[in-house]
C-alpha atoms as an extended CHARMM CRD file, in Angstrom:
* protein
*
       156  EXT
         1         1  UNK       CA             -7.6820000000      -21.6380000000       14.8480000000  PROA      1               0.0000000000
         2         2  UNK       CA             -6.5670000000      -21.3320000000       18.5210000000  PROA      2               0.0000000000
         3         3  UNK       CA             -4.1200000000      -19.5840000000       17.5050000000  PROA      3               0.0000000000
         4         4  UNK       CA             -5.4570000000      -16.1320000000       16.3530000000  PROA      4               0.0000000000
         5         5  UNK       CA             -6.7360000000      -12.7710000000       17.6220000000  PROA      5               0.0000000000
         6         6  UNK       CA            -10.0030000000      -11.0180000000       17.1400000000  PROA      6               0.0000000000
         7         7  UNK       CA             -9.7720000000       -7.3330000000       15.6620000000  PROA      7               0.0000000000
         8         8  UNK       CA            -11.7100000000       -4.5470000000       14.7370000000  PROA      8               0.0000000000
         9         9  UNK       CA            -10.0570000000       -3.8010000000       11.0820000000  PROA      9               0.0000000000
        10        10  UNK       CA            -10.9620000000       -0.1140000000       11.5240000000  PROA      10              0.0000000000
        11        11  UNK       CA             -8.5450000000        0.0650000000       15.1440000000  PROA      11              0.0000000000
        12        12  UNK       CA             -5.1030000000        0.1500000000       13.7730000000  PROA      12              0.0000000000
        13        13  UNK       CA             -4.1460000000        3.5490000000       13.7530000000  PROA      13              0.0000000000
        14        14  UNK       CA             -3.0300000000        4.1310000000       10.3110000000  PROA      14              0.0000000000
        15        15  UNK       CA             -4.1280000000        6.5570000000        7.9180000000  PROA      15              0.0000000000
        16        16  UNK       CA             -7.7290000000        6.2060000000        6.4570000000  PROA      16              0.0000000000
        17        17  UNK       CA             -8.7190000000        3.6170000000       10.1910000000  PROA      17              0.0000000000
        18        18  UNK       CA             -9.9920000000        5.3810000000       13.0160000000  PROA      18              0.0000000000
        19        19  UNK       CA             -8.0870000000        4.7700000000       16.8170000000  PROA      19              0.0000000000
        20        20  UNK       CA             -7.0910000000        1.4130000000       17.9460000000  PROA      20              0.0000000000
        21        21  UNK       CA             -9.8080000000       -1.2240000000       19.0190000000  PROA      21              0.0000000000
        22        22  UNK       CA             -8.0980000000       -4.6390000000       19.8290000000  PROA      22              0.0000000000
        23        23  UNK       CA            -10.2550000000       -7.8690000000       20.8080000000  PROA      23              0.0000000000
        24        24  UNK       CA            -13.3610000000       -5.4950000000       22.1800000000  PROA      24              0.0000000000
        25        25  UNK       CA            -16.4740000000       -6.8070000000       23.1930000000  PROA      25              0.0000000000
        26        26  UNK       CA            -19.0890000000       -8.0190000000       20.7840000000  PROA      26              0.0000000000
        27        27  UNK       CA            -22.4780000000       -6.3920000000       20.3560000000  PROA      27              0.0000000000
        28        28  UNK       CA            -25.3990000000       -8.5270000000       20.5820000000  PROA      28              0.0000000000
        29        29  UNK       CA            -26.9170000000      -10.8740000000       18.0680000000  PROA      29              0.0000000000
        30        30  UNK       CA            -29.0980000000       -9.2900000000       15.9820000000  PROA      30              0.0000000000
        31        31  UNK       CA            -27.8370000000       -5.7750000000       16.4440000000  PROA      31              0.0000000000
        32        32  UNK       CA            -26.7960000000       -3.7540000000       13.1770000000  PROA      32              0.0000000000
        33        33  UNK       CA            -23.0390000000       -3.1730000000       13.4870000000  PROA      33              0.0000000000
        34        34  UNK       CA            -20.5480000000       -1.2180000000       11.2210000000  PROA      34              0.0000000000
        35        35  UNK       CA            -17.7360000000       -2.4810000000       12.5120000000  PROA      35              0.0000000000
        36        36  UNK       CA            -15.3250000000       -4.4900000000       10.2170000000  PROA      36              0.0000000000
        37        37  UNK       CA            -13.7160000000       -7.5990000000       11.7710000000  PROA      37              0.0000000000
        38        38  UNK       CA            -11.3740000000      -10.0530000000       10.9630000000  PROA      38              0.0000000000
        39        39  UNK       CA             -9.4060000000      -12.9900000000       12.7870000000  PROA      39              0.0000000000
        40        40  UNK       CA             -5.9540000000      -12.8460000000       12.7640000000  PROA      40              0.0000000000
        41        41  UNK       CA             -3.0890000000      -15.3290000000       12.5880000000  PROA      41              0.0000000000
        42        42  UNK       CA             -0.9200000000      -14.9740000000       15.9480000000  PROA      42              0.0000000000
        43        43  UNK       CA              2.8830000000      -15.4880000000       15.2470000000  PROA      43              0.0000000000
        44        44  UNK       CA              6.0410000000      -14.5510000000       16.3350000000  PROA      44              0.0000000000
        45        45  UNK       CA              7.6080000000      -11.8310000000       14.8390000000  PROA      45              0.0000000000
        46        46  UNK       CA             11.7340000000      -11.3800000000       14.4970000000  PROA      46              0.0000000000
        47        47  UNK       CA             12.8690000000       -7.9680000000       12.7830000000  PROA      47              0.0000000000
        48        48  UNK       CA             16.4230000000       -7.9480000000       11.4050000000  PROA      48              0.0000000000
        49        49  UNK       CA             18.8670000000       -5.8500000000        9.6270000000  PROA      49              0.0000000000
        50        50  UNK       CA             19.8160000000       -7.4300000000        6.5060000000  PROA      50              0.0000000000
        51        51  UNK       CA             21.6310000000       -6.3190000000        3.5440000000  PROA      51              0.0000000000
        52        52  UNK       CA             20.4090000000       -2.7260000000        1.4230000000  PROA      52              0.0000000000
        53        53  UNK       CA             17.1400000000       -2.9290000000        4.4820000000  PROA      53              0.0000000000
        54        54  UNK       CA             15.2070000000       -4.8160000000        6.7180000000  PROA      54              0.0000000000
        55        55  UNK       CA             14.2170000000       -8.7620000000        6.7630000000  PROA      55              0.0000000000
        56        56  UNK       CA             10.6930000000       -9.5820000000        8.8700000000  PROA      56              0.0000000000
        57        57  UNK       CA             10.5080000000      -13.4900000000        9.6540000000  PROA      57              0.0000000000
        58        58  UNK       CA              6.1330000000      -14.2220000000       11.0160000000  PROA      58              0.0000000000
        59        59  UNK       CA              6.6760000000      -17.5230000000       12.4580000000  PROA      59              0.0000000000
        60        60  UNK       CA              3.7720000000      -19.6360000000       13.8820000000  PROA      60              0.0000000000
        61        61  UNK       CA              3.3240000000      -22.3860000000       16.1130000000  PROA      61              0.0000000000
        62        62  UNK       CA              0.3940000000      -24.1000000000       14.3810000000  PROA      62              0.0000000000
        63        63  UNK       CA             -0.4640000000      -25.1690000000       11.4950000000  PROA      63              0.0000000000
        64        64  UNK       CA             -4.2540000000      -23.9210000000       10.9570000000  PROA      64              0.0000000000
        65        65  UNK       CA             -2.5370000000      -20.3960000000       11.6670000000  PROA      65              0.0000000000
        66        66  UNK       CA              0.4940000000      -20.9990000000        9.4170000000  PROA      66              0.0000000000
        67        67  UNK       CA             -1.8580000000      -21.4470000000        6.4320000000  PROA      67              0.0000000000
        68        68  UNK       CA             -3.8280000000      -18.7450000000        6.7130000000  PROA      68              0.0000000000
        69        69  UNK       CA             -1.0910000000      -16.4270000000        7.3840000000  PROA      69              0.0000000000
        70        70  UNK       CA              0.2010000000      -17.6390000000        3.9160000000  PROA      70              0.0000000000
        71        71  UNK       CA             -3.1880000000      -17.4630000000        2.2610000000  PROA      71              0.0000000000
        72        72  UNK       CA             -3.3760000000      -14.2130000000        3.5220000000  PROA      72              0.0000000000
        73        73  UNK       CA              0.0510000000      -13.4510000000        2.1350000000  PROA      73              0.0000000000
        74        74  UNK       CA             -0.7590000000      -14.7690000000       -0.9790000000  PROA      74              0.0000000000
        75        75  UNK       CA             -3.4640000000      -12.4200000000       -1.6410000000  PROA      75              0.0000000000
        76        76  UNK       CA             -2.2440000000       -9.2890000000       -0.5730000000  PROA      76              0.0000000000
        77        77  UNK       CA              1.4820000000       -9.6120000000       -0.7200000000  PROA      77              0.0000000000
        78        78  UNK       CA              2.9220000000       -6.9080000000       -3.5800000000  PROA      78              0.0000000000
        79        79  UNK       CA              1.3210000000       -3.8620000000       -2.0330000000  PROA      79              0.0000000000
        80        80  UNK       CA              2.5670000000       -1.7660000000        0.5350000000  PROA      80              0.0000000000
        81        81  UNK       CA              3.8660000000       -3.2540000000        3.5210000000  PROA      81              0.0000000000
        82        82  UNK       CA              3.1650000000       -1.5000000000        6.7790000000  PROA      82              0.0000000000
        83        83  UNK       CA              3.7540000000       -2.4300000000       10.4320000000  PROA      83              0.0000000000
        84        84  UNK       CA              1.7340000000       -0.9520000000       13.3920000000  PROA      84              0.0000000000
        85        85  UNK       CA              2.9980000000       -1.5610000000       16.9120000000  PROA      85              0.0000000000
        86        86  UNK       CA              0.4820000000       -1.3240000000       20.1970000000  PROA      86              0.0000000000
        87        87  UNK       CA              0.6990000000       -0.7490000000       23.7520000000  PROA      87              0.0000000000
        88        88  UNK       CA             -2.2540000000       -1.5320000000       25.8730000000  PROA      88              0.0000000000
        89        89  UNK       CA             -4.1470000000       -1.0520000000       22.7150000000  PROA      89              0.0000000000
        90        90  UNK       CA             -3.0360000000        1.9770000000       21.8900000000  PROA      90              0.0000000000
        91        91  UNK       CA             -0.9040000000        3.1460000000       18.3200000000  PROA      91              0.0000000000
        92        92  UNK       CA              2.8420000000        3.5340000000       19.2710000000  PROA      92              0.0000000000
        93        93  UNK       CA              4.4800000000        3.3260000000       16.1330000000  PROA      93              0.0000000000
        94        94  UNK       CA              4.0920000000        2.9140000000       12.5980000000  PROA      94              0.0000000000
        95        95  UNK       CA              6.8030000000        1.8330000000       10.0890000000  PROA      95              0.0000000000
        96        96  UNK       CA              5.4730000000        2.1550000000        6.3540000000  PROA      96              0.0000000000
        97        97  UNK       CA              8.2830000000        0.2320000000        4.4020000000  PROA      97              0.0000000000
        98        98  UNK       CA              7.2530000000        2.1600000000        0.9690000000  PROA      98              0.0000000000
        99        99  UNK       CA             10.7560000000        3.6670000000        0.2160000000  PROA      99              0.0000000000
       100       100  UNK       CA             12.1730000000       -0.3280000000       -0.6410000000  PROA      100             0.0000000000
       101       101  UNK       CA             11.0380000000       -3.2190000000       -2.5250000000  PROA      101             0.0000000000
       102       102  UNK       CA              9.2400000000       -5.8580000000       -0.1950000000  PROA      102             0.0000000000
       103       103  UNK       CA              8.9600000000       -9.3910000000       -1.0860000000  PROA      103             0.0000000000
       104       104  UNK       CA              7.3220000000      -12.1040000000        0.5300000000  PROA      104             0.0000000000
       105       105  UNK       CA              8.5560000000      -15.5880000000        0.8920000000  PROA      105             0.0000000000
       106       106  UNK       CA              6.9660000000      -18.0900000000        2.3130000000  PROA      106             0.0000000000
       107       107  UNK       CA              8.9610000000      -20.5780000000        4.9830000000  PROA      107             0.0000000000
       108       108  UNK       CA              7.9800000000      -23.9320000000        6.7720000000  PROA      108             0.0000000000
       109       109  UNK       CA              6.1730000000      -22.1140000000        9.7930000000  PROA      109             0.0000000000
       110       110  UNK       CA              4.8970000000      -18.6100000000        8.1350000000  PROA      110             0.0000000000
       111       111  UNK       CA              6.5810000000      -16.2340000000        5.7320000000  PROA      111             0.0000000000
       112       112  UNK       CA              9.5340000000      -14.1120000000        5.0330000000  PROA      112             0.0000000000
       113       113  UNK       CA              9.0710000000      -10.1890000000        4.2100000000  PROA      113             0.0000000000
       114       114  UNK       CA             12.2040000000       -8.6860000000        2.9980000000  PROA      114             0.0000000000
       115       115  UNK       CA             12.0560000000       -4.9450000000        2.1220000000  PROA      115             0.0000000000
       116       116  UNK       CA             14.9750000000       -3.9220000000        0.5820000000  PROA      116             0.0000000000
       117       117  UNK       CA             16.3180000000       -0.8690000000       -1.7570000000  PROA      117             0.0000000000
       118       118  UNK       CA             19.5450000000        0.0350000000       -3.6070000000  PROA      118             0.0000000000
       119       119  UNK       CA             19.3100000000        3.8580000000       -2.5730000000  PROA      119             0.0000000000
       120       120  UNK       CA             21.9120000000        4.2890000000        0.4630000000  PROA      120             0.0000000000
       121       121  UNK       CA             19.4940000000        6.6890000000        2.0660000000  PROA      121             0.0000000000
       122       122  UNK       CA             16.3870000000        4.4390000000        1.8030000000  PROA      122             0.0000000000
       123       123  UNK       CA             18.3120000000        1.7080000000        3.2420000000  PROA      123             0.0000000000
       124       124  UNK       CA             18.9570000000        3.9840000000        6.0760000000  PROA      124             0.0000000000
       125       125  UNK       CA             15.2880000000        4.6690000000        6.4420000000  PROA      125             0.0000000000
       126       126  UNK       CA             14.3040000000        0.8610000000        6.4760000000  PROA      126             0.0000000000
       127       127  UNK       CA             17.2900000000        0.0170000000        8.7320000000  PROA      127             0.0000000000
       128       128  UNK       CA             16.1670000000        2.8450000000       10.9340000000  PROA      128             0.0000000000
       129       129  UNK       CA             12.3230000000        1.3140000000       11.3210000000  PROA      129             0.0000000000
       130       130  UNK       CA             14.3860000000       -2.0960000000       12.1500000000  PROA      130             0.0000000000
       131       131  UNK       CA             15.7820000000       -0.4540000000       15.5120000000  PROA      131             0.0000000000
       132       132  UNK       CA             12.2470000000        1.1740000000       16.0710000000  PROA      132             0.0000000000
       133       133  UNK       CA             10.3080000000       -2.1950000000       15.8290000000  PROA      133             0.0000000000
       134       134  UNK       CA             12.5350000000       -4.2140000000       17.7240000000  PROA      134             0.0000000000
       135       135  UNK       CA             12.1590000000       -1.6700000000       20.6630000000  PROA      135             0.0000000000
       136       136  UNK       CA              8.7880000000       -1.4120000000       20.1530000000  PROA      136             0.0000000000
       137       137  UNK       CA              8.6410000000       -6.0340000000       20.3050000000  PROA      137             0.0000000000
       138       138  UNK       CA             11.4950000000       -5.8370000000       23.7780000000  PROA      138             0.0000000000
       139       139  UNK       CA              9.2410000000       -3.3270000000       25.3280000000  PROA      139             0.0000000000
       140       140  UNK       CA              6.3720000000       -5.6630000000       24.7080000000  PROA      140             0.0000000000
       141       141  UNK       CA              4.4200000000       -4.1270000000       22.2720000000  PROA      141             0.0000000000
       142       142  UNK       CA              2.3470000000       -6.0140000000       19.9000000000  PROA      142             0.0000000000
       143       143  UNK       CA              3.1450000000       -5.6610000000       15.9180000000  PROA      143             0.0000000000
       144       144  UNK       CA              0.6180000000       -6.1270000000       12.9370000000  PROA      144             0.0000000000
       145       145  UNK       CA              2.0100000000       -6.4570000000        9.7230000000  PROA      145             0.0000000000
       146       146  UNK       CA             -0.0130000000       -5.2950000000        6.8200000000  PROA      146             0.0000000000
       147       147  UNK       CA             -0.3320000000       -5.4620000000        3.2950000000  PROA      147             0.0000000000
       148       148  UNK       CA             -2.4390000000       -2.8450000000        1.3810000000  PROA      148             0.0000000000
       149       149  UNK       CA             -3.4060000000       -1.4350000000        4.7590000000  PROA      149             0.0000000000
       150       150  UNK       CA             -4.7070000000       -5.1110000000        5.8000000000  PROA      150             0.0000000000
       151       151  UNK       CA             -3.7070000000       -6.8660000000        8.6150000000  PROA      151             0.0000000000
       152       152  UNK       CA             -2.5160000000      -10.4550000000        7.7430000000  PROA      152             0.0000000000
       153       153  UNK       CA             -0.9400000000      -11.4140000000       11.3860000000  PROA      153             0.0000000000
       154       154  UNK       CA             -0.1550000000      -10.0970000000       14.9380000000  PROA      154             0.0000000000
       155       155  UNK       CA              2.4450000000      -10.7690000000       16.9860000000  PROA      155             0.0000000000
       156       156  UNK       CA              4.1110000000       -9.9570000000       20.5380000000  PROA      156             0.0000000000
């Protein structure tokens, strides 16, 4: 997949993971490690406002990387959907959409995560993390979305 990004599971930032690790260097062959890695699916990421919360379209560019973005989806999907955004590898914000009802759809080039709830004031809260991730993706910053506190793709 040349598409994708190395990471050390453990280096997100969120509660339960230690600080934030992104593509570091490998140790040697042979070495006993306890670090956790996984490869993950690069896309692009679009955050919008959409009616009663927030709408999250992952779209990628090819097609090894769509499908396991959707396998990946797949699995986890129907958990709790969290968002960590990085800045020179290091945790700037976290958005944990737990006060709406996320569902995942999946589209030609990736998937759909809508978050939505019919309380005004969790609405507010959802709508809010909208204008904090799309800061966080105009200043640069890259975004993992996660499902059950597992990344399934990254994006810039």
């Amino acid at each position: 997949m040349s598409n994708a990004m190395t990471l050390e599971r453990m280096g997100l930032g969120i509660p339960g993971m230690s600080g934030p690790s992104v593509a570091p260097q490998l140790p040697p062959l042979g070495t006993p490690s306890a670090s956790n890695w996984c490869v993950l699916p690069r896309c692009s990421i679009k955050v919008e406002k959409c009616a009663g919360g927030i709408k999250l379209t992952c779209s990628c560019e090819d097609e090894v990387a769509c499908g396991a973005l959707q396998n990946l989806c797949r699995m986890l999907a129907g958990g709790t959907c969290t968002l960590c955004c990085t800045l020179n590898g290091i945790a700037v914000c976290q958005c944990s959409l737990t006060c709406g009802f996320c569902k995942c759809e999946f589209t030609a080039d990736g998937v759909c995560i809508t978050c939505t709830s019919g309380d005004k004031k969790c609405c507010d809260l959802l709508q809010a993390c909208c204008d904090c991730l799309s800061a966080c993706l105009d200043a640069g910053c890259c975004c993992y979305v996660c499902f059950n506190n597992t990344p399934v793709c990254c994006g810039c």
